[in-house]
N, C-alpha and C positions, 0 to 999 in steps of 0.2 A: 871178726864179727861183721856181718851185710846184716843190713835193713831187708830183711823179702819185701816182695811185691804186696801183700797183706798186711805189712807191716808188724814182722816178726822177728826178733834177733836170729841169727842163725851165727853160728861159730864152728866154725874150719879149725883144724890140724895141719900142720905140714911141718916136712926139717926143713932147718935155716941152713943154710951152705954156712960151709967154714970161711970160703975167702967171699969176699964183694962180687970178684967178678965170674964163679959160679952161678949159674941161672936157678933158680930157686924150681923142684917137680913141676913137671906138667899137670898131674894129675888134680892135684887142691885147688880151687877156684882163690885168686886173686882177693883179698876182702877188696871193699872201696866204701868209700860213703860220699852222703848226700852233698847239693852246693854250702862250700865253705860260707858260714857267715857267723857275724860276731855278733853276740847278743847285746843289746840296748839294754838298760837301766829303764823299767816302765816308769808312766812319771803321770801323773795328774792334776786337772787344776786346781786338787785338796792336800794331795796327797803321793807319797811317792812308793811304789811297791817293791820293792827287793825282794830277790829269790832265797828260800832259805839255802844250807848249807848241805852244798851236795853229798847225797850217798851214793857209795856205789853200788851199784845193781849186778855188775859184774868181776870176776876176779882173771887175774892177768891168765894168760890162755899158756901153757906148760907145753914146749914141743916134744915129740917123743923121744927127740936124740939134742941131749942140749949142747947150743952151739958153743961153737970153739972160738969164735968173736964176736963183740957185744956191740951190735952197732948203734948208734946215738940216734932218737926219736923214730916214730915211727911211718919209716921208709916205703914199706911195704904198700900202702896206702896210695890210692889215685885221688887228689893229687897225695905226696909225699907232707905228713905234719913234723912239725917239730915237738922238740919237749914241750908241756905244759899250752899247747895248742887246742883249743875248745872249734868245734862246731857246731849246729845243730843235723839233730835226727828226725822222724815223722814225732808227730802226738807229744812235743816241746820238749823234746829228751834230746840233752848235751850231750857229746862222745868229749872227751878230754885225754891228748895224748900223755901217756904219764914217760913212758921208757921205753926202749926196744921193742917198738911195735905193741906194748900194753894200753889199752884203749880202757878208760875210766869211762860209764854210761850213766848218768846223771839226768833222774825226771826233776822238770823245773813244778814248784810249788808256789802258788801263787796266794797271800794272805789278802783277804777285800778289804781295800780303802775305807776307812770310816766314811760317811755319806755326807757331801759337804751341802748346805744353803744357798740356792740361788735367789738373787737380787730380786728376780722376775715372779716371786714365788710360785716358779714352777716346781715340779718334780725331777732331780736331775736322772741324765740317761746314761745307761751304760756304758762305757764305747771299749774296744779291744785294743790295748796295746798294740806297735808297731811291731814287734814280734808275734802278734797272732796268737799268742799262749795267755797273757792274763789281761785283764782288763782295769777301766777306773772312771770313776765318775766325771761329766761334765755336763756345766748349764749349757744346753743348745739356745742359739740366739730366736728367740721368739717375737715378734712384732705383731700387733691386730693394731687395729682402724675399724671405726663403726661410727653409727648417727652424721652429727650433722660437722665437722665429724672429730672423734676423740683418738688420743694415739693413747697406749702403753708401746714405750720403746723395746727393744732387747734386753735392756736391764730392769726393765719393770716403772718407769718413771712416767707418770701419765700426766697428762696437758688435754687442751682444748685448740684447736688451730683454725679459724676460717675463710682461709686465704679461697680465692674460685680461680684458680690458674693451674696449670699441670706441675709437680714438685717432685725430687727424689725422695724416694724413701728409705735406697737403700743402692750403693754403690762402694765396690771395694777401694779402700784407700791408695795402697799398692796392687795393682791387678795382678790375679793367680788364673784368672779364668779369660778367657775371650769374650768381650764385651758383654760382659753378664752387668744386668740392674735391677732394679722395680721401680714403680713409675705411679704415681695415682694425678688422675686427671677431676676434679674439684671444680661444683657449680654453685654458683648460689639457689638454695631451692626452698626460699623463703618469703614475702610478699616484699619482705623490706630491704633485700638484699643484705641479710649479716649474719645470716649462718648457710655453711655450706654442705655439698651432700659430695660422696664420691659417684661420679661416674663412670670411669673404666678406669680398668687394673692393666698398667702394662708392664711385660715381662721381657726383656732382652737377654737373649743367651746366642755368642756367637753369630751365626748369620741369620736366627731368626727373631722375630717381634711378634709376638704374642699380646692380642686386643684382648681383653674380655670386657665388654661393652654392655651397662644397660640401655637396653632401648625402649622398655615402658617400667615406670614404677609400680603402680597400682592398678592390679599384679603386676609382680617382678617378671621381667620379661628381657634374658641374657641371652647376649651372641660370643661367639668368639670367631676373632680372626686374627690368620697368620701372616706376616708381610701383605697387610690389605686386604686378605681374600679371603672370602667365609668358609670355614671348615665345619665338616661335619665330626661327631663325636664319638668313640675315643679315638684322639689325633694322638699318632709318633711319629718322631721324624728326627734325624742327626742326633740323638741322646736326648729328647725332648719329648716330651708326654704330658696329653691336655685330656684330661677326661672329668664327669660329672663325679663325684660322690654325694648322696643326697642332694640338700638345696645348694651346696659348693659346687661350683667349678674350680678345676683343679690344675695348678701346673707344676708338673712334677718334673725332674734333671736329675736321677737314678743318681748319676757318676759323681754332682756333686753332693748327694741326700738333702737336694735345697726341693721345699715343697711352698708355692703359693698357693692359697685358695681365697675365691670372691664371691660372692653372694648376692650384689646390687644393695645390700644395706653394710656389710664388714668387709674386711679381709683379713689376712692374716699372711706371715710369714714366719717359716720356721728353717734355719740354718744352721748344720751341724757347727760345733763352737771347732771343732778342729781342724777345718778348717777357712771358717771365715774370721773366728776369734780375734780381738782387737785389729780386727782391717775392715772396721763397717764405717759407712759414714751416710749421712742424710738424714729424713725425716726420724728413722728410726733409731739413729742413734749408733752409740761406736762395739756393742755387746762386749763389753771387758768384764761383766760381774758386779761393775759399777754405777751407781748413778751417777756420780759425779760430774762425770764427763761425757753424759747424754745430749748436752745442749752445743754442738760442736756445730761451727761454721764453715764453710767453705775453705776458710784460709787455714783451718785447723786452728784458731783460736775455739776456747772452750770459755762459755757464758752461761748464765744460771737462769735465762729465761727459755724456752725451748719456744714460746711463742713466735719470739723473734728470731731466735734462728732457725725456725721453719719456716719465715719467709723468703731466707736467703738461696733456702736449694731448690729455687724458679728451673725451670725447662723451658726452653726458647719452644714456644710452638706459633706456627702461624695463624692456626686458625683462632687466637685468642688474642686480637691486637691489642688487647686494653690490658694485657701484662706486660708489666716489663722484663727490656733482655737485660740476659750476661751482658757484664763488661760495659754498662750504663753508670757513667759518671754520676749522675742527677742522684738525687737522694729520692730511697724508695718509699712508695706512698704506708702511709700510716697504718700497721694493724687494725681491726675490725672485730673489734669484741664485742660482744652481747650487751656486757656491764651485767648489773645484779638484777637475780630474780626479779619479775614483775610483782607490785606486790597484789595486784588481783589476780595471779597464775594459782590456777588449778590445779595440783599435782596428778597427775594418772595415776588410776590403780594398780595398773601394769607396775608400773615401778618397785612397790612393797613387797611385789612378787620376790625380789631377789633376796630380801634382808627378812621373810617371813621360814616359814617352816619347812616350807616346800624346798628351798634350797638349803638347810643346813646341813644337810649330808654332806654339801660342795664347799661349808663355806672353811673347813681346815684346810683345804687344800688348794683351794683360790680364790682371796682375797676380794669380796664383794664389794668396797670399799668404791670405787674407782667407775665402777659399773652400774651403780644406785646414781652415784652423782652427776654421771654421763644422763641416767634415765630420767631423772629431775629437771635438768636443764633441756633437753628436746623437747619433753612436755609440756613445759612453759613457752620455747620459743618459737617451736615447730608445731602448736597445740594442731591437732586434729589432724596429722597426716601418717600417724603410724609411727615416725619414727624412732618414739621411744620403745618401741620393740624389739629396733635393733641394738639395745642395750642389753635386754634380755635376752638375747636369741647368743649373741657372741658371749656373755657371761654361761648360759648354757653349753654353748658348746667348748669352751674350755674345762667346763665339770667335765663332758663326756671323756673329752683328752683324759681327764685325770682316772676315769674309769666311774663316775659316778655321773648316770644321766638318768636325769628328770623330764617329766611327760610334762611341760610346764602351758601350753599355747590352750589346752582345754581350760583355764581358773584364768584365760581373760576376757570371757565374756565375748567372746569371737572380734576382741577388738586385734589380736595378733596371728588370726587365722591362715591355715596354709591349703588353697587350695590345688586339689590335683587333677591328674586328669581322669576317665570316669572309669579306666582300666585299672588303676591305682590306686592304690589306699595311703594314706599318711602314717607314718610312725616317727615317734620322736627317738626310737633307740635303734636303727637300722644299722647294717654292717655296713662299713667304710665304701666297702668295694661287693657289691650286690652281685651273689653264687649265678651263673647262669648256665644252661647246659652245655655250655662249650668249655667252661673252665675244667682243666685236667684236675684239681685238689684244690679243695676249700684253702685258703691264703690263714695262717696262723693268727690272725689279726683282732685283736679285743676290741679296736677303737670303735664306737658306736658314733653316729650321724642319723640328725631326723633328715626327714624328705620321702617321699613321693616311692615305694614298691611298691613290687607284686602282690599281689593278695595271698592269702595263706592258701596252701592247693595248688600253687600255680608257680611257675619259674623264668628267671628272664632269659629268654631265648638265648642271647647271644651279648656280648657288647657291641655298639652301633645299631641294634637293633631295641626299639622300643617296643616289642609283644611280650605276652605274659604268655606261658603256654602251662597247658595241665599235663600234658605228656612229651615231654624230648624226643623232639623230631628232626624236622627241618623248616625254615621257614624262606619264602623266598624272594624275588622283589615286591613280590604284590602283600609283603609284611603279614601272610595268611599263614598259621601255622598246619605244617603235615605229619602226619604219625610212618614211622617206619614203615615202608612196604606202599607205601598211599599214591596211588596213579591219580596223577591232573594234569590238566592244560591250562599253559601259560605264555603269553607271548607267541603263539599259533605253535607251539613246541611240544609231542609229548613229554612230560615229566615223571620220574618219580622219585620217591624222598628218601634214603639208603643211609644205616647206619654205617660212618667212617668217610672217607675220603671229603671232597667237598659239601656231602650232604646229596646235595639236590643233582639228578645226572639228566639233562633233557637231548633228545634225538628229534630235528623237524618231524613236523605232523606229514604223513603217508597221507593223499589224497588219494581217489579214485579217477582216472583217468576216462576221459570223453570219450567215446565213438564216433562223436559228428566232426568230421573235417570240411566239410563244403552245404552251400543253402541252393537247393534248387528256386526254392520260389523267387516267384518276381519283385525286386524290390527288398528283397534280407539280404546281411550281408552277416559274414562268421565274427563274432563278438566274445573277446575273455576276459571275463570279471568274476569278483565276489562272489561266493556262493552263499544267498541270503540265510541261507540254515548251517551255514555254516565259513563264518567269515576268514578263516584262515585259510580256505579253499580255494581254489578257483573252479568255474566251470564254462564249459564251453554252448554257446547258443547262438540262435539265429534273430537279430535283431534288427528290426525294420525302420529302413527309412525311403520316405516318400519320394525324395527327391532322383531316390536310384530306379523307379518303377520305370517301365520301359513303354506301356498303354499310352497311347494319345489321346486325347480328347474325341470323340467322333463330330461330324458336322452333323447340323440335325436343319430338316425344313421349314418354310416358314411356320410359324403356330406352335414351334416345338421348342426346346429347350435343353440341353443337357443337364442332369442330373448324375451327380456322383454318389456310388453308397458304399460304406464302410462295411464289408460282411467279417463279421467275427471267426476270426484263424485266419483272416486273409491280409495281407499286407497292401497291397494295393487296391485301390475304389475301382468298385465296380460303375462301369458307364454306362448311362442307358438315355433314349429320349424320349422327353416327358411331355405333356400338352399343355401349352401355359398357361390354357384358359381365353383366345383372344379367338377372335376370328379374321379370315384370312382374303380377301379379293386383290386381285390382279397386281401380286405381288407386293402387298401391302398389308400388313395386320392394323386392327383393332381392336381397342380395348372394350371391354362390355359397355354397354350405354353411350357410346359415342359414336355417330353418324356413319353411315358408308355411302361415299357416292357412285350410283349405278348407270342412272340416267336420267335426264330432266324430269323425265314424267313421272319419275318413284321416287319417293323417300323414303332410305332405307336405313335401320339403325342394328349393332352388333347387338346380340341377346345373351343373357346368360345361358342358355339349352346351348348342349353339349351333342352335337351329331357323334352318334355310336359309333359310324363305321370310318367317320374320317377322323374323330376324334378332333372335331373343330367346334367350336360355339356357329351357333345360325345367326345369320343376315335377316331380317325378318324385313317386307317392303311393304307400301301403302302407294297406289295411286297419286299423283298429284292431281290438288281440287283447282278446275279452270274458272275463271270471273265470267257469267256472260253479262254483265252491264257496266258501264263506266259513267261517271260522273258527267256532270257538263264540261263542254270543252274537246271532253276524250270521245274518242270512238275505238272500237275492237279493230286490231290491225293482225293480220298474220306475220308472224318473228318468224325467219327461216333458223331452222335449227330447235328452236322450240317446239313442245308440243300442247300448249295453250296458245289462244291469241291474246297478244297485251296491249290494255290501254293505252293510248297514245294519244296527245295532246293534236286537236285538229283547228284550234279557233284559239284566239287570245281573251284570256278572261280578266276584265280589273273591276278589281274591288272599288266597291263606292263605300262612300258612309251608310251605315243602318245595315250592315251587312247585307247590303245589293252589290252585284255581279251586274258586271256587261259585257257578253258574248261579241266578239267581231271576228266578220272572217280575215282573210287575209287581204288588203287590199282595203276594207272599209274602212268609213268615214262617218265618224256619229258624232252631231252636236250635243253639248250638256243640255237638256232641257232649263235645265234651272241658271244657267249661266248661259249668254249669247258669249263670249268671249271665251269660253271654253270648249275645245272639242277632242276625242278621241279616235284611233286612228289603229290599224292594226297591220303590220307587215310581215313578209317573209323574208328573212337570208339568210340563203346556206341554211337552208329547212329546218332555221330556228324562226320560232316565233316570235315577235318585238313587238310590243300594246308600247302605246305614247298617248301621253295628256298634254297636248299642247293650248296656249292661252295668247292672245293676241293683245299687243300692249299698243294702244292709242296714244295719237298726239295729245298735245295740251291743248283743254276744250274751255273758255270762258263764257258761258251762258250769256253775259251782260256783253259783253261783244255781238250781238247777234242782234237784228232784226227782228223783233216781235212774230212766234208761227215759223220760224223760219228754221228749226231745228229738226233735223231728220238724222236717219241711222244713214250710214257710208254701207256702200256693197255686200262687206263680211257682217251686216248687222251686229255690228259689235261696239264699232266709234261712232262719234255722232258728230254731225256737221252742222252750217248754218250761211247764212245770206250777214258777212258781216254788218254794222252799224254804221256807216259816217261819220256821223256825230260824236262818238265815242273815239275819233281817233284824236293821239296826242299831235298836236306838231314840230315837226322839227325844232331840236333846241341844245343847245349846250350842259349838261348834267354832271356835277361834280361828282368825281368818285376817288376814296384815297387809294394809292397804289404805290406798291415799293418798285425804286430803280433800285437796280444792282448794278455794279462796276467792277472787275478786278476784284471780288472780295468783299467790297465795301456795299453797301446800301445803307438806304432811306425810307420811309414812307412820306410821299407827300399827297397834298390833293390838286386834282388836274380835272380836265374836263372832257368827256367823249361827246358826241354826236349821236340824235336818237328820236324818233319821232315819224310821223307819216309824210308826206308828200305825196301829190297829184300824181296816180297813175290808172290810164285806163286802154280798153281797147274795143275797138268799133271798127264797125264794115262804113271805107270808103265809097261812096259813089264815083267819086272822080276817079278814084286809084281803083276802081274794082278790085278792093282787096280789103281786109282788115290793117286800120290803120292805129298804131302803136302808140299810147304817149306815155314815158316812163321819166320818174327823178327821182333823185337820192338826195339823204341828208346825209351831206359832206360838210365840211369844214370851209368858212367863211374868211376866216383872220385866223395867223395862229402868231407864234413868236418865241425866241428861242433864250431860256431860261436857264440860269447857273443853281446848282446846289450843294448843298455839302455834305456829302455820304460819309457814314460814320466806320471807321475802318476797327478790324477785330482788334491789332493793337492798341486802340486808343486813339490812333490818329485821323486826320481831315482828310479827303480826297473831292476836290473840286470838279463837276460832271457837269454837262448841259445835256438839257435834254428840250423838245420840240411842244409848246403848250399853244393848245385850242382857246381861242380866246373867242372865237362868235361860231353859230352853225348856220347851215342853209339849205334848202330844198333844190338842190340844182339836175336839171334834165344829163337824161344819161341813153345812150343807145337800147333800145328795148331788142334782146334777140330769144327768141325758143328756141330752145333743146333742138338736135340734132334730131332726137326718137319724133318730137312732138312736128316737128318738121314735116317729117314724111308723112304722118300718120294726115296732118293735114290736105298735103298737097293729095292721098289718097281719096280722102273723103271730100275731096272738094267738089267734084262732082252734083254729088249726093247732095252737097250744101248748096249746088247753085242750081238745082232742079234739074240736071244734063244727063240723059238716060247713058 
């Protein structure tokens, strides 16, 4: 008997040879059967399944020449069985060897396990015996977290914990897996610091680390990142898959059926019990079925408060100094409870929501109990920030697990609203894993999840791709949906959109190719760019720049000006020259209204009038006007070079008082009438003219000294003379006067005496001497004597000096002689004086 390929018995004929070492026909095909292996006892965590009691299916196979020796078990077989040898076959059918090669075919029968009770009051799951033929019940290890924040363990044991430091929650005792964990990282998010919120889920599997991180609460607003680095969604990678279902993020490990999901207010964890079973250990507990021994510490001591020993499974992180590490001697700081109800706490509405009617559908099948009390407590100590919602949202979605979901977030008064985005609509009973046109077959999946779909009409394009599309197409970076067959441009590429292969098949965009290879004009040069009507293009043109124009400037003449002009299609300015407006003599311009000089006898000024044919402003001139009279003083003179004659000063003119002038010529001499002592006078030098008022200063004149009549003017009529008196002279005498000696530095004033007075002097014609005879004396000094003093020195000190004192005076005769001048002038005129022709 062979198993065919379809899996069908088939059964062969052949003779057995007589002896052993006879080769048994070529002709009969060999039976053989499948890999030898021994079946397992199924076994469960309720219950244990046995196969019933096999029948046979087949009867021993009859050869048609029966053989002549009987040989023991059956040989014939690859490999070779012995008696009473079992293996299996396809679809759980045993082959049993009974005797010479008689093969017994035995279907296994599989009786279902009574359904046993999980701790966690979940529903238990199926799971298939290790032989793949019958099955048996077990609790999967289940764990959530929510609010501020509340655990049920894997066995169903709920607590409150609010520690704000990073903690396991879930780490195998004996490791079966490559550094697999879960990790919740815990803030405080309360004004007083004493209850806590989670905020990111981490996942360790092997070499990667899995963030799911909230980054705003209100609204929830989650990232995820792999070994530090943001990924986009749905992620797989080495047996690891991170993708959205509804408002969960999800991280799923196929190979172990380990699933987390986090939401910024729960999470949850769900682990097949076969193989994490009694090997859990941290926040969540040890999943044995039991409660018992949920409250388990590091060292594997088991205690009955789970508050404390969720503060034991700390994670060393740095960025959290104010926790403490592993392996810290110090005794760890005191838990951080609430204490009871406030008793002025408000309870939220939201909260009745779970224990009302709305959820009795859910409540056989999961335990509301646990989920009320979480939502009471937030209420009161988180009052106003939402997060008694997330008691209701995780108690919901455990209903849906169960197959019973409730539309619950509409009956809170928009206090636990969800909103979406404007392509989306919100449903509370959505499929786990959202159909989109890329999925080969709808996934068998009952599980329902609220969050955030397509609209009805409409389908999600693809996974990673967030459009809704009304007709399965293609959609492409630009996240625009296209209909089969559909030509566009995108990325300068034509596209179009094709059912199968990758979808979207794009070939660059065919331009039109230029004709212009070279710029004749002056000044363009060949330029390729953009084509403004069409930017994935290029086109070829001629674009101008000034600085390549090849035209000089022209020189222009005086009066002119260059002028550049821009003609339109032309790239380089046109030069031309222009007339500036000035006017122009003997190489010199002017500006309108400003002088031109031509020649003495015109004054000439630039005009605005514009000469037509020279295209210069006129000169326009006047005569110069000649003086013909000049003031006094002046007379008209001829200026060479001029062509008027100019005044020119010929006489010296001075001002008198009363605004009177006195004319002189050069050379004159005019007395003041009104003053005999004043006169004025007028010169030439160096053919400048010089006027002077000169005034004559007389001796000292004593009227009473005089002769009575005897007062006359002297020659310049200016001084006046007289016949002195006699009688009025002093006579010589001795007159005290004070005077300072000086010495060396030192002086005095003392009083002493001079000499002063008249004496007898006359002169007369001798007869005897025929001549003028002389008599002359002086007041000199009679007696003097010579006198000590004491001059007073700058220091302070004495200095003893003589000096020469007049003690009498005298009128004593002295030589009479005249002047040298008066001499001659004598001996001239003596003649004259003595009557002698």
């Amino acid at each position: 008997v062979n198993c065919s390929v379809d899996c069908q018995l088939q059964v062969f004929n052949w003779s057995c040879p007589s002896t052993p070492s006879t080769p048994p026909p070529s002709t009969p095909t060999t039976p053989t059967s499948s890999q030898t292996t021994t079946p397992s006892t199924p076994s469960t965590t309720s219950s244990k399944s046995t196969p019933s009691t096999p029948q046979s299916t087949s009867s021993k196979s009859t050869p048609s020449t029966p053989p002549k020796t009987t040989l023991p078990g059956c040989l014939d077989f690859d490999p070779p069985r012995q008696v009473n040898e079992t293996w299996w076959l396809c679809n759980c059918t045993m082959a049993i060897c009974k005797y010479d090669n008689v093969v017994e075919i035995v279907e296994l029968e599989c009786n279902p396990p009574p359904m046993p009770t999980c701790s966690n009051g979940l529903k238990p799951v199926r799971v298939p015996d290790p032989d793949g033929c019958c099955w048996h019940w077990e609790c999967d290890c289940y764990c959530t977290g929510w609010g501020d924040p509340h655990f049920v363990t894997f066995d169903g044991l709920y607590y409150s914990y609010q520690g704000n430091c990073t903690y396991v929650l879930v780490e195998e005792i004996t490791p079966t897996v490559d550094n697999f964990g879960v990790y919740i990282d815990n803030y405080h998010c309360d004004a007083n610091d004493k209850v806590s919120c989670p905020r990111t889920l981490i996942v360790h599997h092997e070499t990667q680390e899995v963030l799911i991180k909230t980054v705003h609460m209100m609204p929830i607003e989650v990232e995820v990142q792999v070994n530090k680095q943001l990924v986009a969604l749905p992620y797989k990678k080495y047996g690891l898959e991170v993708y959205q279902s509804g408002i969960n993020f999800v991280v799923d490990i196929p190979r172990l059926g380990a699933q987390v999901s986090y939401n910024g207010l729960s999470f949850s964890i769900r682990l097949p019990y076969h193989l994490f079973g009694n090997n859990t250990k941290g926040q969540c507990g040890t999943c044995t079925n039991n409660t018992a021994d949920d409250c388990i510490l590091p060292s594997g001591e088991i205690i009955s408060n789970c508050e404390v020993a969720a503060d034991e499974w700390l994670v060393n992180d740095p960025s959290k100094p104010h926790c403490p590490h592993k392996g810290l001697t110090t005794k760890r700081p005191a838990i951080t409870t609430p204490g009871p109800f406030p008793e002025n706490c408000t309870v939220s509405p939201v909260c009745q929501l779970i224990m009302d009617s709305l959820f009795s559908q859910c409540h056989p099948f999961v335990p509301p109990k646990h989920y009320y009390e979480a939502c009471l407590f937030d209420s009161c100590f988180v009052a106003g920030s939402g997060m008694e919602c997330a008691s209701v949202q995780a108690y919901a979605a455990l209903c849906a697990q169960e197959g019973v979901c409730i539309d619950w977030r509409n009956h809170t008064q928009g206090a636990c609203a969800v909103t979406c985005p404007a392509h989306r609509q919100y449903q509370a009973c959505g499929p786990s894993e959202e159909p989109t046109c890329q999925s080969s077959s709808p996934k068998n999946s009952t599980l329902l999840v609220e969050g955030c779909f397509c609209p009805e009409g409409t389908t999600k394009f693809a996974p990673g791709y967030d459009v809704c599309v009304k007709i399965c197409g293609c959609v492409g970076p630009d996240n625009v949906p296209r209909e089969f067959g559909e030509h566009f441009e995108f990325d300068c590429k034509d596209c179009v959109c094709l059912e199968g292969g990758s979808g979207i098949v794009c070939q660059p965009k065919k331009c039109a190719r230029g004709n212009l290879t070279t710029c004749e004009e002056d000044g363009t040069y060949l330029v390729v760019e953009a084509d403004p009507d069409d930017k994935c293009c290029n086109t070829t043109s001629c674009k101008c720049d000034p600085k390549r124009c090849k035209a000089e400037r022209p020189s222009c003449l005086l009066g002119f000006e260059v002028k550049s002009e821009h003609v339109p299609g032309k790239c380089c300015p046109v030069y031309s020259c222009v007339p500036k407006g000035v006017c122009v003599h003997e190489n010199a311009e002017y500006q309108p209204g400003s002088p031109v000089y031509s020649n003495k006898c015109q004054d000439c000024v630039c005009t605005d009038s514009m000469d037509n044919s020279t295209q210069l402003n006129v000169i326009s001139c006047t005569h110069v006007p000649c003086n013909i009279s000049c003031s006094s003083g002046f007379e008209l003179v001829e200026v060479p070079g001029e062509c008027c004659k100019k005044c020119q000063q010929t006489h010296c003119i001075i001002k008198r008082p009363e605004q009177q002038y006195i004319i002189l010529k050069p050379g004159e001499i005019q007395k003041n009438p009104n003053d005999r002592c004043t006169f004025f006078s007028c010169m030439k030098i160096n053919n400048q003219l010089i006027s002077s008022v000169s005034n004559i200063t007389c001796p000292d004149f004593d009227p009473s000294d005089c002769v009575p009549g005897s007062i006359t003017y002297m020659p310049n009529g200016c001084c006046k003379t007289c016949i002195h008196n006699p009688n009025n002279t002093v006579p010589c005498s001795a007159i005290p006067v004070m005077k300072e000696i000086s010495y060396n530095g030192c002086a005095k004033n003392i009083s002493m005496n001079f000499c002063a007075g008249s004496c007898g002097t006359f002169a007369m014609y001798s007869a005897q001497a025929q001549d003028l005879d002389h008599g002359c004396s002086c007041c000199r000094e009679e007696r003097t004597s010579v006198r000590m003093v004491s001059l007073d020195c700058p220091d302070g000190s004495k200095l003893s000096h003589s000096y020469t004192h007049i003690e009498s005076c005298l009128c004593q005769g002295t030589v009479c002689e005249l002047p040298q001048a008066q001499q001659s002038r004598t001996r001239r005129s003596s003649p004259r004086l003595l009557g002698r022709k």
